[in-house]
C-alpha positions as CSV (number, residue, x, y, z in Angstrom):
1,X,9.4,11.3,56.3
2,X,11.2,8.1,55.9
3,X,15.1,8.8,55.0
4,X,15.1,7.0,52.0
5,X,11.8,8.0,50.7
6,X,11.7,9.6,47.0
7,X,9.5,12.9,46.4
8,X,7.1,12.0,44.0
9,X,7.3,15.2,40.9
10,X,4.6,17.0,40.8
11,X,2.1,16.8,38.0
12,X,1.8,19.2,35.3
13,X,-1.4,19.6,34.0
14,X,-1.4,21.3,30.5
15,X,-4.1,23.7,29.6
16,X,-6.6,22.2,26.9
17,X,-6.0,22.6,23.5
18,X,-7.7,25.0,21.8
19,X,-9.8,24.1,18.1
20,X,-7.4,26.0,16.2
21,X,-4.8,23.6,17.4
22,X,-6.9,20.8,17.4
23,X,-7.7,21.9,13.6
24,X,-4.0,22.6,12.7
25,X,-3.1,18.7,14.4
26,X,-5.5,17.3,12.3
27,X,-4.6,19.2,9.1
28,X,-0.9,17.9,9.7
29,X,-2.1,14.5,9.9
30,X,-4.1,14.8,6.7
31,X,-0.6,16.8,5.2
32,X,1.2,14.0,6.1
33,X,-1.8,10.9,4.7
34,X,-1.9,13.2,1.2
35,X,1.9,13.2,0.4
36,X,2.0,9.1,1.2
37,X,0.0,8.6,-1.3
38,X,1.2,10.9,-3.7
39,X,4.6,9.5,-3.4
40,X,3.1,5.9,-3.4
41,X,1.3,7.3,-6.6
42,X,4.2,8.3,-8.0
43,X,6.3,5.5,-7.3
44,X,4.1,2.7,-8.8
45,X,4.1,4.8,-12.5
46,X,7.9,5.7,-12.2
47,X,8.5,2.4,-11.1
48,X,5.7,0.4,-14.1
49,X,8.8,-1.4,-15.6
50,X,9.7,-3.3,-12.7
51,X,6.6,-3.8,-10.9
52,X,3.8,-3.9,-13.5
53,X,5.5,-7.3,-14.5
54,X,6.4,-9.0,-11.3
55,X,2.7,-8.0,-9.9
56,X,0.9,-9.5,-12.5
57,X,3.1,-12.5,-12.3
58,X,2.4,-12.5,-8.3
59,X,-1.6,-12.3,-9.4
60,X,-0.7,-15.1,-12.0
61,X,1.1,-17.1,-9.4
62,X,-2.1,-16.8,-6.9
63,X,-4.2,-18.0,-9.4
64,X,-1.7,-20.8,-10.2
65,X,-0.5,-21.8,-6.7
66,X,-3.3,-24.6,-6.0
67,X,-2.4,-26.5,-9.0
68,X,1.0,-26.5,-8.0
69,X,-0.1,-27.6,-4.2
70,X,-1.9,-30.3,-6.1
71,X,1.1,-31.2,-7.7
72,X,3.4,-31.0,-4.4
73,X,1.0,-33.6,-2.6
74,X,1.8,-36.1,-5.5
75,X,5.5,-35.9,-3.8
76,X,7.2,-34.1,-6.7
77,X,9.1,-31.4,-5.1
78,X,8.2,-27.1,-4.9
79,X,10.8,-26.4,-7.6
80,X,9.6,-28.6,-10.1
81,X,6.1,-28.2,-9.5
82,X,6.6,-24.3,-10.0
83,X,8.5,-25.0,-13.4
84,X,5.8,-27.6,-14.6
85,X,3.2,-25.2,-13.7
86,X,5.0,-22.2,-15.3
87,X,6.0,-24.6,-18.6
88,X,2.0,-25.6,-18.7
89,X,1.3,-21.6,-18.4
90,X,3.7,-20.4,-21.2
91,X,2.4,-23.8,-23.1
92,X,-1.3,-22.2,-23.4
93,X,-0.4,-18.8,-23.8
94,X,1.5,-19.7,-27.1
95,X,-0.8,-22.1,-28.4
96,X,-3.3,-18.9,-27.8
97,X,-1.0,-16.3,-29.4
98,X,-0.1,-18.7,-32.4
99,X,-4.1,-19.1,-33.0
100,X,-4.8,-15.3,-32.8
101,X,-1.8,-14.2,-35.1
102,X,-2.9,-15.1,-38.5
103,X,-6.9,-14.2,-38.3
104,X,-5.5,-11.1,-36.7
105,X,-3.2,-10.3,-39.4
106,X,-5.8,-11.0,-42.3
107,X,-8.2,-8.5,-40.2
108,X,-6.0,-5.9,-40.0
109,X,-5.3,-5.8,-44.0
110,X,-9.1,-5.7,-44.0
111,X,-9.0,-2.3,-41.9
112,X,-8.6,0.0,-45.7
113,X,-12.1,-1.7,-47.0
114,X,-14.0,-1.7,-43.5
115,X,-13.7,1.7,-43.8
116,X,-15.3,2.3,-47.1
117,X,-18.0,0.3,-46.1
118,X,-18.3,2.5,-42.8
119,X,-18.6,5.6,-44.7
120,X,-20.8,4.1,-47.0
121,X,-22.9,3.0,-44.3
122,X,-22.9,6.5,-42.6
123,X,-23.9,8.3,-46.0
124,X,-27.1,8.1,-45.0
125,X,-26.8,11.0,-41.9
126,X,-25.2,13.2,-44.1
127,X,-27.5,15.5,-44.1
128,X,-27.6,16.0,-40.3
129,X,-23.5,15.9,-40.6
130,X,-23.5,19.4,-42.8
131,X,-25.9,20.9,-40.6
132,X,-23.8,20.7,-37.6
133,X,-20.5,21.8,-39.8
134,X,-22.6,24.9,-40.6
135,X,-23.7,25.7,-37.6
136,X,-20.0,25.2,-36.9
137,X,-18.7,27.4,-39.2
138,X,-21.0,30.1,-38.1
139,X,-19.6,30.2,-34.8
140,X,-16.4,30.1,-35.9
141,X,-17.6,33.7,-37.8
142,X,-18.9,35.2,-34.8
143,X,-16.6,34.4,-32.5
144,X,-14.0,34.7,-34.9
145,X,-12.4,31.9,-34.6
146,X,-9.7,30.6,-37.5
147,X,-9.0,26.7,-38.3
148,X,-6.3,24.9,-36.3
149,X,-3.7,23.4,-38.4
150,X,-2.1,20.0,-36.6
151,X,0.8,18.9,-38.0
152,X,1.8,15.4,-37.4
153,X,5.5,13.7,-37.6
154,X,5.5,10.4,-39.3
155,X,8.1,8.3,-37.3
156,X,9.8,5.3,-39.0
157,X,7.7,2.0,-38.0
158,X,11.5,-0.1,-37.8
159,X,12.8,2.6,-35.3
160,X,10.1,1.8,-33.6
161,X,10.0,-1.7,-33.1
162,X,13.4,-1.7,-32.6
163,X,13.3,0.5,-29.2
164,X,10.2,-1.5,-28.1
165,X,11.0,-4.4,-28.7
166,X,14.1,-5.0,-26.2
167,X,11.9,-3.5,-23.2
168,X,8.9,-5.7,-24.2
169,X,11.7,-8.8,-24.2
170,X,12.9,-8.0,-21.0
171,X,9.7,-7.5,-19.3
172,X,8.4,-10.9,-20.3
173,X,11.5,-12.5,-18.9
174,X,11.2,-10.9,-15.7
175,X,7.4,-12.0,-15.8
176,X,8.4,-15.5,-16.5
177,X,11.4,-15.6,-13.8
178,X,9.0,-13.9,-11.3
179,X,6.1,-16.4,-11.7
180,X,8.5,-19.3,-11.4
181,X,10.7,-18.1,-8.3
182,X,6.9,-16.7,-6.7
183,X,5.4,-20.2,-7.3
184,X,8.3,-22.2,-5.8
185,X,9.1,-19.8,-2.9
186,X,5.4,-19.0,-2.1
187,X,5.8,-21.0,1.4
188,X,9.1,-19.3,2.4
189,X,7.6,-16.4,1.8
190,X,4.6,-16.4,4.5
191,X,6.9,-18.3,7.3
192,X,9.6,-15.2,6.6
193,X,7.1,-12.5,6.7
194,X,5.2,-14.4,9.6
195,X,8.8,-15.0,11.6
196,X,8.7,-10.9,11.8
197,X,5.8,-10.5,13.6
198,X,6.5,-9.9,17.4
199,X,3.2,-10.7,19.0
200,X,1.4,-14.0,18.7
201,X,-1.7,-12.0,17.9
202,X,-0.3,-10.1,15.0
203,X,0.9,-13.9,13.8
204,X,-2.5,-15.3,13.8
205,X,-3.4,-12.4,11.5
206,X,-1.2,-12.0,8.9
207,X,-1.4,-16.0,8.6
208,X,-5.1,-15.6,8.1
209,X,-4.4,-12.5,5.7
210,X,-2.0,-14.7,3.5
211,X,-5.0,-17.6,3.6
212,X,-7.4,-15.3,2.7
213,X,-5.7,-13.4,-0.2
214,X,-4.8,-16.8,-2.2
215,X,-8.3,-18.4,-1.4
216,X,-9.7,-15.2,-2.7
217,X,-7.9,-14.6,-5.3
218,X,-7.0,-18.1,-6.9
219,X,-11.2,-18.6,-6.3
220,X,-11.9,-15.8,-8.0
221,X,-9.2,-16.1,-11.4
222,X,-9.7,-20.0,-12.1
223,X,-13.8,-18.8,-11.7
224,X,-13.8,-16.2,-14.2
225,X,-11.5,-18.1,-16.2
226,X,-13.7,-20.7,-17.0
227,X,-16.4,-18.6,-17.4
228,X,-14.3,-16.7,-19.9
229,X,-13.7,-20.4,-21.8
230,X,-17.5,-20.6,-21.8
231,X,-17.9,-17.6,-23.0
232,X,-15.3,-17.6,-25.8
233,X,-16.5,-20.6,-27.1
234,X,-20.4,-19.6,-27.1
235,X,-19.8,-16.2,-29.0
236,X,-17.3,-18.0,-31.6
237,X,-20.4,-20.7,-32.5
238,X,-22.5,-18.2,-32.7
239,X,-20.5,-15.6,-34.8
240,X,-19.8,-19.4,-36.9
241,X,-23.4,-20.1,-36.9
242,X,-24.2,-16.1,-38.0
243,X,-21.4,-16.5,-41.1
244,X,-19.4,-14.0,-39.3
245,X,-16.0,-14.5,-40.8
246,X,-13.3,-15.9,-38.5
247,X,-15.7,-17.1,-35.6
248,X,-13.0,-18.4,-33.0
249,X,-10.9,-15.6,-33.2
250,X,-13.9,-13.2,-32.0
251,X,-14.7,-16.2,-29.2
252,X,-11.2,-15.9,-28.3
253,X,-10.8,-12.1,-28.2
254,X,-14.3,-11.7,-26.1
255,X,-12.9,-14.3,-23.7
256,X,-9.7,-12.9,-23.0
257,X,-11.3,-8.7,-22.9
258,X,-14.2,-10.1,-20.9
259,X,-11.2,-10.3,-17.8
260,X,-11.4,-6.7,-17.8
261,X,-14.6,-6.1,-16.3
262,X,-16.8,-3.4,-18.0
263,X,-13.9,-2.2,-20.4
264,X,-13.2,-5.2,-22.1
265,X,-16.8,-5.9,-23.1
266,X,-17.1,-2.1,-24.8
267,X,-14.0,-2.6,-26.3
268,X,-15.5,-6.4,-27.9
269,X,-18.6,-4.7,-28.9
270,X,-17.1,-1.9,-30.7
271,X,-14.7,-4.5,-32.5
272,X,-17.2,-6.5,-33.5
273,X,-19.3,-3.9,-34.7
274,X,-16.5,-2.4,-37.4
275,X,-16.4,-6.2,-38.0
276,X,-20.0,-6.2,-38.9
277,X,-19.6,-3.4,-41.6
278,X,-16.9,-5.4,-43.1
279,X,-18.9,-8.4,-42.7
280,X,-22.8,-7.3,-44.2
281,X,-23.4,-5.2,-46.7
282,X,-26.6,-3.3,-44.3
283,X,-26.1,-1.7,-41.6
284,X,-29.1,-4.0,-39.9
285,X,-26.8,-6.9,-41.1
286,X,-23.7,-4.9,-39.5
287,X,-25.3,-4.9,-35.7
288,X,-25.9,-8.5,-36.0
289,X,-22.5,-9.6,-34.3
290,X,-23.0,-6.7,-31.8
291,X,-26.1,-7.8,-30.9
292,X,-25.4,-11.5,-30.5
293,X,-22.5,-10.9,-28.3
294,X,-24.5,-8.1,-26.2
295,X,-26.8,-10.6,-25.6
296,X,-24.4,-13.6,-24.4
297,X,-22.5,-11.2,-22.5
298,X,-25.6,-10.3,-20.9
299,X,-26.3,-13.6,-19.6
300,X,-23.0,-14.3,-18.9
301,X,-23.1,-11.1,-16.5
302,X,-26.3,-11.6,-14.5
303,X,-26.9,-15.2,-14.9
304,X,-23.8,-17.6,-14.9
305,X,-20.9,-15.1,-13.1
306,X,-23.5,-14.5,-10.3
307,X,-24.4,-18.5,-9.9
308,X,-20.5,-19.9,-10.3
309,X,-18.9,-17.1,-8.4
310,X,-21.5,-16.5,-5.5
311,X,-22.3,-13.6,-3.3
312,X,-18.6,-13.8,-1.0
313,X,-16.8,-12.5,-4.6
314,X,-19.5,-10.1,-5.6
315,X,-18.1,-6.7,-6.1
316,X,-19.2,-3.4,-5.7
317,X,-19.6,-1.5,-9.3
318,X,-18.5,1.6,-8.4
319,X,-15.4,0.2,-6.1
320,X,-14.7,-1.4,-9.4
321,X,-15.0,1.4,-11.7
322,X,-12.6,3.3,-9.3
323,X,-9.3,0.4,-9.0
324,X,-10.0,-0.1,-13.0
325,X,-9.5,3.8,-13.6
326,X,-6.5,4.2,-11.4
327,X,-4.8,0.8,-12.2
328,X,-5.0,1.4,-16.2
329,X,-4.0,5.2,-15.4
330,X,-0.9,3.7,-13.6
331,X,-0.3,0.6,-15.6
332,X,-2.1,0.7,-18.6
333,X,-3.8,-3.1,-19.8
334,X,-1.6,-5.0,-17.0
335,X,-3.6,-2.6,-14.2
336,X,-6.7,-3.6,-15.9
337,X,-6.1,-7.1,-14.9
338,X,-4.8,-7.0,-12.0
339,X,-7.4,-4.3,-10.8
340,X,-10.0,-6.6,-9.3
341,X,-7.1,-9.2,-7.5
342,X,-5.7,-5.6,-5.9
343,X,-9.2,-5.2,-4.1
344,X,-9.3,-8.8,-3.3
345,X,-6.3,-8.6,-1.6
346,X,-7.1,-5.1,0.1
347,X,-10.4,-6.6,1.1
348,X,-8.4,-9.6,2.6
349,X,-6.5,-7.1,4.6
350,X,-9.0,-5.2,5.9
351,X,-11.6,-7.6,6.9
352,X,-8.5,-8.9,9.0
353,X,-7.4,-5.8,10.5
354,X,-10.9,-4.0,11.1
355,X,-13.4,-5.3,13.3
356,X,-16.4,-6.7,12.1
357,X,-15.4,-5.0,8.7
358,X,-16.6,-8.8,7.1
359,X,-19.8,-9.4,8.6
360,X,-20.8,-5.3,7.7
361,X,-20.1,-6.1,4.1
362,X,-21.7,-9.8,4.0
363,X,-18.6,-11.2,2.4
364,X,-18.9,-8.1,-0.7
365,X,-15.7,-5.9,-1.0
């Protein structure tokens, strides 16, 4: 034995584990997964005031950023680009809002007569109405059941504007400031998160992620959006063309719903139906609007979406149903836009990080 030589410590060889450890590792793991989310859960609704508006101006911004890059390459700098961009934005959604306010306002003083004419229209299944309240009533006798009085608090309207309004002010603002300072800063945002990564492999994928998630997601808003224009403008001849009364705004309402995939259209068809008993004095002349914009929406849906889009942006239903239910749970009509560009972007993510997770899906998320 050399004097200088070091005794190498023996090795300790721990006994297997046995499946009731094995069980109780994995159940800790799980433990551990579950109250992430929860908390992530939790933290996106507590946190809706701040973060509902700056991610739909980020989703906005994606959607935005290659008209500004267009700009940029003209030489006019980031800032101004992203203010030009922003000023163009807030240019249409006026012009859009001024357009919608008066029809909308004429429709809803319309609302007392619609419903005469609904209950007028439903006379006619009276008879099966009072046979279900009987047989209701004679359950209510043998299981002895009483009625169920509701009592309902009629709040002043003005107190009510008044406490909206200011958060409603202030949320717009910080949509506005977050689209401009997310447009102009875009760049210096992937070089700073790209200047954390360590490895040069981890680099080359979050670049990849970032050029992903805009291609995807800018591809997929300025697709739909323009198939929303189309859209909008078809069902407004044909409500003009049908003597429906204020045509463009029901074009302009269908385009603008038709963003929220599935939802949106039921919510247009049921509009458009009380429309029709205001509209028609029969109840086949009420379905007429319904069944016009069933039908464009129809072809909209299997025909033109499919052929513009294209198979790398086609979705999976039920991966859709799922984001639309949690994001409007969490977020209300701001998740329901931003639903589809979230699985975009976790799509981007995964088919980055997972191996071969793009070529098992053929380009569908």
């Amino acid at each position: 034995m050399k004097p200088f030589e070091l005794k190498k410590p023996p090795i300790v060889r721990l006994p297997p584990r046995s499946n009731f450890e094995i069980g109780l590792s994995r159940s800790a793991q799980i433990s551990i997964v579950l109250i992430g989310a929860v908390t992530f859960i939790f933290a996106l609704h507590a946190g809706r005031f701040l973060l509902a508006p700056v991610s739909l101006a980020v989703v906005v911004g994606l959607m935005l950023g290659p008209i500004a890059r267009r700009i940029e390459k003209r030489g006019i700098g980031t800032w101004v680009s992203a203010g030009l961009v922003t000023l163009l934005f807030l240019a249409v959604l006026s012009a859009l809002t001024a357009a919608l306010v008066g029809p909308l306002t004429f429709w809803a003083g319309q609302l007392p007569s619609i419903w005469e004419q609904l209950q007028v229209q439903l006379a006619q299944f009276s008879e099966p109405l009072n046979a279900i309240r009987g047989l209701q009533e004679q359950i209510r006798t043998i299981t002895g059941g009483s009625g169920v009085t509701v009592s309902v608090e009629d709040g002043s309207a003005v107190e009510s504007v008044v406490t909206f309004a200011p958060a409603m002010f202030a949320q717009i603002l910080l949509f506005l400031a977050s689209l401009y300072f997310f447009i102009a800063t875009r760049d210096d945002i992937r070089i700073a998160v790209l200047r954390l990564c360590m490895s040069r492999r981890l680099r080359w994928r979050t670049a990849h992620i970032f050029i992903d998630v805009e291609s995807l997601v800018s591809q997929y808003l300025l697709s739909i959006t323009f198939i929303n224009i189309g859209l909008g403008l078809a069902v407004g001849l044909a409500m003009w063309v049908a003597g429906v009364p204020s045509p463009w705004l029901w074009g302009a309402l269908a385009g603008l719903l038709n963003f929220v995939v599935y939802i949106g259209p039921a919510v247009m068809a049921a509009i458009l139906f009380i429309v029709g008993l205001g509209s028609f004095e029969t109840l086949t002349g009420s379905m007429m609007p319904l069944v016009i914009y069933m039908s464009l929406n129809l072809i909209e849906a299997q025909f033109v979406t499919p052929l513009v889009v294209g198979r790398t942006l086609t979705l999976n239903p039920f991966l859709v149903v799922l984001a639309l239910a949690f994001w409007i749970w969490i977020w209300g009509p701001v998740g329901g836009f931003i639903a589809i560009p979230a699985v975009l972007v976790v799509f981007a993510i995964a088919r980055n990080i997972v191996p071969g997770f793009g070529t098992a899906q053929n380009g569908q998320p």
